[in-house]
N, C-alpha and C positions, 0 to 999 in steps of 0.2 A: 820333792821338797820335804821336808825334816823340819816339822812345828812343834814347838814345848809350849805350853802353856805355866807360870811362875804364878803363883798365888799368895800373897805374902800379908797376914792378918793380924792386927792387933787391935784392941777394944775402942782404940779412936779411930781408925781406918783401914779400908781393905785396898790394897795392889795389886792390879795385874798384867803383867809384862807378857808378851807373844813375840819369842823370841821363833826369827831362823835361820839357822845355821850358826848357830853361836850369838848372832845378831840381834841387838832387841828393836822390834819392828812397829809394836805399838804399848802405847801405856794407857792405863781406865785408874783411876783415883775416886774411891767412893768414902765420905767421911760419914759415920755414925750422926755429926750435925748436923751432917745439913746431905742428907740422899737426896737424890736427884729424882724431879715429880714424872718425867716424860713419862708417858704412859697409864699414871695414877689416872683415874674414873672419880670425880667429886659429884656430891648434890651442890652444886654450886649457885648462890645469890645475885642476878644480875642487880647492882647498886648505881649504875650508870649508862641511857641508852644515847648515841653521839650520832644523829642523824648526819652530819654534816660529814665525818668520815666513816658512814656505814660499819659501824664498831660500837662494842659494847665491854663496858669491864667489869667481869664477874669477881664475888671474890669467893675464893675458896681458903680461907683461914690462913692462908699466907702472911706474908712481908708485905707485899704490893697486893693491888688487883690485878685479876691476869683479864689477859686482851683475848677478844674473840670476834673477830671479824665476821660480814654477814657471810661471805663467801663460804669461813668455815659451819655455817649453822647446814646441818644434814637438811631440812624441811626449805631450805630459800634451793639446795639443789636439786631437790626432785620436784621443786614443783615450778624448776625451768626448762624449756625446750630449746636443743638447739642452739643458737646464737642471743638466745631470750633470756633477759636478766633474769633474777626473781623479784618478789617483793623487797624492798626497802626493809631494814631492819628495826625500824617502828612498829612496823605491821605484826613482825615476828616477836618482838620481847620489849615487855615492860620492866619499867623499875622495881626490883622486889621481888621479883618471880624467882622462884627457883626451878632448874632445868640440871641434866643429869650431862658433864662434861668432860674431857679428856685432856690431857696434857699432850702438846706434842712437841714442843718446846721446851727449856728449862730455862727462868728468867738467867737472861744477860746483861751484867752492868745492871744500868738504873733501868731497866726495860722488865718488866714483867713477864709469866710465864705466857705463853699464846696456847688457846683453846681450841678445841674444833667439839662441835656435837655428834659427828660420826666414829660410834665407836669402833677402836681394831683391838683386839686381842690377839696377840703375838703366843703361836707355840714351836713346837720343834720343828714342824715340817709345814706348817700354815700359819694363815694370819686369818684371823676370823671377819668378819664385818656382817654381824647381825642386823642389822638395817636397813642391807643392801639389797636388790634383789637377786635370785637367784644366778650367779654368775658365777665364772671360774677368771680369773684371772696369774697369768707364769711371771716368775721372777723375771724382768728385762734380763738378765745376768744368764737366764738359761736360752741362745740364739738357735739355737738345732729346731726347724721347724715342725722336723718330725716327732723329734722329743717333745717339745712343748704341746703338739696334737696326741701322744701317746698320754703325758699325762695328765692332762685335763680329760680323757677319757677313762682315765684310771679313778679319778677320782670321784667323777660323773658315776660312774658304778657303784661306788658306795653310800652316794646321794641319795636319801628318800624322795619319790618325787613331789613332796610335800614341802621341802627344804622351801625354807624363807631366806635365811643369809646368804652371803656372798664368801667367797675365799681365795684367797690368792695363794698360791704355792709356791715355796721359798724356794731357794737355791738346792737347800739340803734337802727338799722331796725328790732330787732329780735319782737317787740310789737308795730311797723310800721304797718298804713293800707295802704291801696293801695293809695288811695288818700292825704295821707303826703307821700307817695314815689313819686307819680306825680308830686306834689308840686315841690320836693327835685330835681327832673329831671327840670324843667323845669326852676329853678331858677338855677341850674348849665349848662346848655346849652347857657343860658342867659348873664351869667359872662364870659365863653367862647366866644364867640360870641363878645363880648366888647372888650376885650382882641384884637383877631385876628381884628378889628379893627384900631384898637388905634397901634396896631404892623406896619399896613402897614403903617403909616405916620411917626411914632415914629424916632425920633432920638436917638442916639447911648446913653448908658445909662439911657433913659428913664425907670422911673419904670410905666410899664404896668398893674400891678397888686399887689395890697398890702393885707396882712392877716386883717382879722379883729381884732379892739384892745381886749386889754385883758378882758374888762367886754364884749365882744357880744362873744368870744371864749369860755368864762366859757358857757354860756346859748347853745352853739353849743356843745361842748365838754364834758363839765361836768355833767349838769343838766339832772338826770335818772329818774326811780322810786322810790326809794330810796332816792331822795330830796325830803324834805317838805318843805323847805324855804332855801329863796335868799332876802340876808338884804344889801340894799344901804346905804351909807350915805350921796350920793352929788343929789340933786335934779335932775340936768340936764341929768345926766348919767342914773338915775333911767326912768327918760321918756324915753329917746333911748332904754334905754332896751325894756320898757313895748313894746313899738313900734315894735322893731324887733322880739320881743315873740308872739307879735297877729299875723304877717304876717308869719314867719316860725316855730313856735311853742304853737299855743294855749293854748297846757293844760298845758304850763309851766309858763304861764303869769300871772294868780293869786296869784302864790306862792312868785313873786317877791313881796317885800314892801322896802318902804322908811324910813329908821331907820332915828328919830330926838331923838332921846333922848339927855341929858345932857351929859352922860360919854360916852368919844370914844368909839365906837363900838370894835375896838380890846382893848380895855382896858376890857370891861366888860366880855369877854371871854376868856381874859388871853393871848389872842395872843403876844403882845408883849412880853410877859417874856420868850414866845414859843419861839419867832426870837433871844431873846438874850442866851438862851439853846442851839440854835441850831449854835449858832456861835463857842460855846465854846468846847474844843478839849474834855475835861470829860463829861459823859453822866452816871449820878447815877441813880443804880436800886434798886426797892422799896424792895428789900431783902436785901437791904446794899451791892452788889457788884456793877459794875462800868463798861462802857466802856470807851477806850480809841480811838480815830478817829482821825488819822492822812492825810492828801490829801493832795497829792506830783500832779507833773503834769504828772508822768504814770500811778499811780495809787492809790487806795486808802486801805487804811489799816485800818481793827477794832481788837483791842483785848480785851477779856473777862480778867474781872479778880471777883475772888470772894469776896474783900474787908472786908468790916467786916463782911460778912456774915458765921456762923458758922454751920448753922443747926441744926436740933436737931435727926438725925437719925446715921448718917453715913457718911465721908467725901465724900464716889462715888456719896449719893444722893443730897450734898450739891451741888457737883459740877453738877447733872443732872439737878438739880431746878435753879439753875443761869443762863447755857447752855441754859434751856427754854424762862426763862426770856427774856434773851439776844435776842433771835432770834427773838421774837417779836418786840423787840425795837430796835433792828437794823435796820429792814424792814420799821418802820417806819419813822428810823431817815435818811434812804437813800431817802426816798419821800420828807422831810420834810428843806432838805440838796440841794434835788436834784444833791446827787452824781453818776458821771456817769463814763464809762468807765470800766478800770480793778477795780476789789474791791475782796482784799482777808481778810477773815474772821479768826481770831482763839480765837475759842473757846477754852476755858479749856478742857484739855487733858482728855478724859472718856477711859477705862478700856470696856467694852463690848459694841458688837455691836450692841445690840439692844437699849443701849441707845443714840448711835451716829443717829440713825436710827430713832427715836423717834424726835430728835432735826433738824436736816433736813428733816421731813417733818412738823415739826411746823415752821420753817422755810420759806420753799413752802407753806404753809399754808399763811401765814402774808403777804407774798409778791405776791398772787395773786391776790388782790386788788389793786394793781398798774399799773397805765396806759399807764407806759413807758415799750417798750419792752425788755423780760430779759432773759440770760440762765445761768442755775444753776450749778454748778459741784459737786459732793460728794466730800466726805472728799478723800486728797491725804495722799500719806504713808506719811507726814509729818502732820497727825493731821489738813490741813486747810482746808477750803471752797473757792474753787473759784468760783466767778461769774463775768459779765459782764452785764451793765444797760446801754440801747442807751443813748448817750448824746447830746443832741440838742442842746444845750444852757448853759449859765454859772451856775455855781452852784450857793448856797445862798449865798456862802463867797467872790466867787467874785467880785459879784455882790454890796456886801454891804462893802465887806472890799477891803483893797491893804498892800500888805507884808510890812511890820514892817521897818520903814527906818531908824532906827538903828540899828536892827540886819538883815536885809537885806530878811525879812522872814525864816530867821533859826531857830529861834525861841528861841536863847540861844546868852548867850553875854561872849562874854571873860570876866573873874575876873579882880578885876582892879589890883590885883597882877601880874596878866600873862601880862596886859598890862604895867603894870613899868618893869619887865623884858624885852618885847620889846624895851623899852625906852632906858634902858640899854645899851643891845646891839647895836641900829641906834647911842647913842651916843661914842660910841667906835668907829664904823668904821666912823664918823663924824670924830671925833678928829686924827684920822690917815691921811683924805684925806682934811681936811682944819687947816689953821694956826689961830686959833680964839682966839680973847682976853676973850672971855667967852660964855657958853653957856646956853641957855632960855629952860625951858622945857616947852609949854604951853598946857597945859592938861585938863582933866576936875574933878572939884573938889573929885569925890572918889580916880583918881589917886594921887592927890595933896598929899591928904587927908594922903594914903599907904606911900609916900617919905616921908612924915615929921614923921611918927609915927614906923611904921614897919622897913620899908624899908631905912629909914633914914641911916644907918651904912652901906647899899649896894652904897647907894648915893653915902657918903662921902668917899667908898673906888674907887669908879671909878673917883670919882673928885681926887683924890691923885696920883691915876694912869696916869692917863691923864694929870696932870699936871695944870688944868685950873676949874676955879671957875664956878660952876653949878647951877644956880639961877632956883625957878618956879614960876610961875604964872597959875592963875586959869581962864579959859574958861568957862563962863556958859552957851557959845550956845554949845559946846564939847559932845559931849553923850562920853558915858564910853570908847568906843574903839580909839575914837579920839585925835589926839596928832599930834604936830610938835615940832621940835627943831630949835630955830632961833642958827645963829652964829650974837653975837654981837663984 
């Protein structure tokens, strides 16, 4: 595999494309306005405790209050056993109190960020959990269960037996020497340690701790064996990097370079045309069928269709060859979308089982290269796929677009027929409850448009009926669905 990494900065927002093979396979969009909180550490104000749905909403100097469930409060789970609840979230937090909180969400929609009180601190080769007790816990991602026994023992060695925290080892510990684990230990003891700090002085809402932005998260997060290059294009940003690659990641620091060339860096790899693909609801496959991706705010919806695809065998194999198709470029377009939550799939209806079988696990296959966590469902007796993709954060749509304010994001408008019929009728039950010398229709020109042409003989029989002279005029700030009736 052949990974580039595309980094593309300017003073309102940073991009970055993971392109392979030519291919752009995922996109991150971080804007200067509005950075995204997951991971931030607040002294946060509980202002609200909700016995009835064991939740509480903290605020941390936000837009909204963020939400934090008992379940996530650290102190209700260690002090249950077993199949044993904890205490009620009364017990645990009053109104006013301030308590030390984590993002692990970023608000969605009207929905607030979500809280947890177990802190993790994220670095190269670990993930810290100071609160926990003394444990090791392997990346699920790493299944070798000798490997997973080797390095939870690797690590175990360089544990004081004194260690209080907990830690889980990432993916990338798995080609870890002992000395980048050292490293990774001791710069996250370090950030802790700051942290608790800064907590005992900190006033209520203080942020205690912030993620790193989205160019030093790619170089933590992203950058495997399987990168061979990480292309900048803003001077300043590329020193930071280089800087934070010598001291926490040396052999990924060479690979970084400073793109100048003339043509935008996502121009020359086609990125943009990627972003404006991935807005759009249609998704054409190189056999001539088509997905269709709809994103409601429960959940998300793909259907297969075979388009002009005809094949040239058989229609079961037509429709097996598109089924393939599809399943790879769904997997992609849910990275590429960043669609999360509920997501049900339908595929074109197959006839035997082993072709079903075949398509869900090329399926699983595509989607295991994805670094958001996910579970798959087989096909149900109604022919779909269900799955579920963690959602951290806003998708690409939201983040770049906001619902259509003339159709309200419905995504369809009334005809301007159906809207002179409304017209219609408001002018009827008008004419019954007001004594008017005349009345105005003021509309917007395709309704206008319908009255004087089509609709003109509907006009003039309700003007007859009513008794009273019916005048229009043309609105050109009106979108289609828009309309009053003055009484002159």
């Amino acid at each position: 595999m052949s990974e580039e990494i595309l980094i593309n900065v300017t003073p309102q927002e940073t991009r970055v494309a993971v392109i392979d093979h030519g291919v752009t396979q995922e996109l991150h969009i971080e804007r200067t306005s509005a950075r995204g909180l997951v991971g931030n550490i607040y002294m946060g104000k509980v202002v609200r405790v909700l016995p009835g749905m064991q939740s509480a909403f903290v605020d941390i100097a936000g837009d909204r209050a963020a939400f934090l469930h008992v379940a996530d409060i650290w102190s209700s789970r260690s002090g249950a056993h077993g199949g044993e609840a904890g205490p009620p979230i009364e017990r645990l937090l009053s109104e006013g109190e301030n308590l030390i909180v984590q993002v692990v969400k970023d608000p969605l929609g009207t929905k607030g960020a979500r809280l947890s009180t177990q802190i993790s601190i994220a670095g190269r080769f670990l993930v810290y959990l100071p609160q926990d007790d003394a444990r090791i816990g392997i990346s699920q991602r790493i299944e070798d269960q000798d490997e997973r026994a080797h390095l939870r023992e690797k690590l175990q060695h360089l544990l004081p037996p004194e260690e209080k925290g907990g830690f889980i080892m990432r993916t990338m510990a798995e080609t870890a020497s002992e000395a980048e684990l050292a490293s990774d230990l001791a710069y996250l003891r370090k950030l802790w340690s700051g942290i608790q700090e800064r907590a005992q002085t900190a006033a209520a809402l203080a942020l205690l701790y912030q993620d790193l932005n989205l160019g030093l998260r790619v170089l933590r997060d992203f950058v495997d064996d399987e990168t061979t290059r990480i292309m900048v294009d803003a001077e300043a940003v590329y020193d930071t990097m280089k800087v934070f690659a010598r001291d926490y990641m040396p052999a990924s620091a060479e690979r970084i370079s400073h793109y100048q060339g003339e043509r935008p860096l996502f121009d020359l790899y086609g990125v943009e045309d990627e972003i404006e693909k991935a807005l759009a609801r249609r998704v054409d496959l190189k056999s001539g069928g088509y997905l269709i991706i709809d994103q409601t705010e429960a959940l998300t919806t793909v259907d297969v269709n075979t388009g002009a695809f005809v094949g040239v065998r058989s229609f079961d194999d037509t429709i097996f060859k598109t089924n393939l198709e599809a399943a790879q470029v769904i997997a992609r377009q849910l990275r590429l979308r960043n669609l999360g939550g509920i997501i049900i799939i339908d595929f074109i209806d197959m006839d035997t089982e082993e072709h079903r079988n075949a398509v869900l696990n090329e399926f699983r296959k595509a989607l295991a290269r994805d670094r958001t966590r996910m579970t798959i469902n087989g096909f149900t007796q109604l022919g779909l796929v269900e799955m579920t993709r963690k959602r951290t954060r806003e998708s690409l749509a939201h983040v770049l677009c906001e619902p259509c304010p003339v159709c309200g994001g419905r995504g369809e408008l009334k005809t301007a027929q159906t809207v002179c019929y409304q017209i219609l009728r408001e002018l009827a039950r008008e004419a019954k409850q007001f004594d008017a010398r005349e009345f105005r229709i003021l509309a917007s020109q395709q309704v206008i448009d319908m009255f004087l042409d089509e609709e003109s003989q509907s006009l003039a029989m309700l003007s007859d009926f009513i008794g009273k002279p019916v005048s229009l005029q043309v609105e050109s700030v009106y979108n289609q669905e828009q309309f009053d009736i003055v009484l002159m």
